[in-house]
C-alpha positions, 0 to 999 in steps of 0.5 A, spaced: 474 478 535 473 473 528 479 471 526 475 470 519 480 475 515 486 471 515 485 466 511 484 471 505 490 474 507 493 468 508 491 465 501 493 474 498 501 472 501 502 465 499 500 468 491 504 473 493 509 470 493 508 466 487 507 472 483 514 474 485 518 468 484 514 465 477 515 469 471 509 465 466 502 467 465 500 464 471 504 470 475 499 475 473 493 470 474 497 469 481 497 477 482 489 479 481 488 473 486 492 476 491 490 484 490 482 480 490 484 477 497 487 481 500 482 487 498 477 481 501 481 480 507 481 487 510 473 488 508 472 482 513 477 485 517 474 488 524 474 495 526 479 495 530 484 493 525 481 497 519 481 503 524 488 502 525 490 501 517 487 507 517 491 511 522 497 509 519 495 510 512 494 518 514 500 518 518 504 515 512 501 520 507 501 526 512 509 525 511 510 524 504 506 531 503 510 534 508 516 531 503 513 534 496 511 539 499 519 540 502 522 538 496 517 543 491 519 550 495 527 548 494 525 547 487 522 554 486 528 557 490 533 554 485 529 557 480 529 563 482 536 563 484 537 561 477 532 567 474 537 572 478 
């Protein structure tokens, strides 16, 4: 497996942590080179690991609509509590 995706997300890391720590301009210049690495980074990345994000990527979502989905039925009980 090529290891090529790291230097990207390496370099994504190190502006990363620039971005936080700098409040100039040079901060936002450091944030698009990250997000650019970082995309560039997981386009390089081999199929088992974007496999794998994508994986997570459904589980996270899969639960987060569970949770508005939760949160959306408690908001209508309570309006039609307060309706009553």
């Amino acid at each position: 497996m090529p290891l090529f995706f790291l230097i990207p997300l390496c370099t994504a890391l190190a502006t990363g942590y620039l971005f936080k720590k700098s409040h100039d301009e040079i901060a936002y210049l450091a944030g698009v080179f990250a997000a650019v690495s970082l995309i560039l980074s997981l386009v390089l990345a081999p199929w088992q690991i974007q496999f794998g994000l994508l994986i997570i990527v459904f589980i996270i979502t899969n639960k987060l609509l569970q949770q508005n989905e939760l949160k959306q039925t408690e908001a209508r009980r309570k309006q039609s509590r307060e309706i009553k």
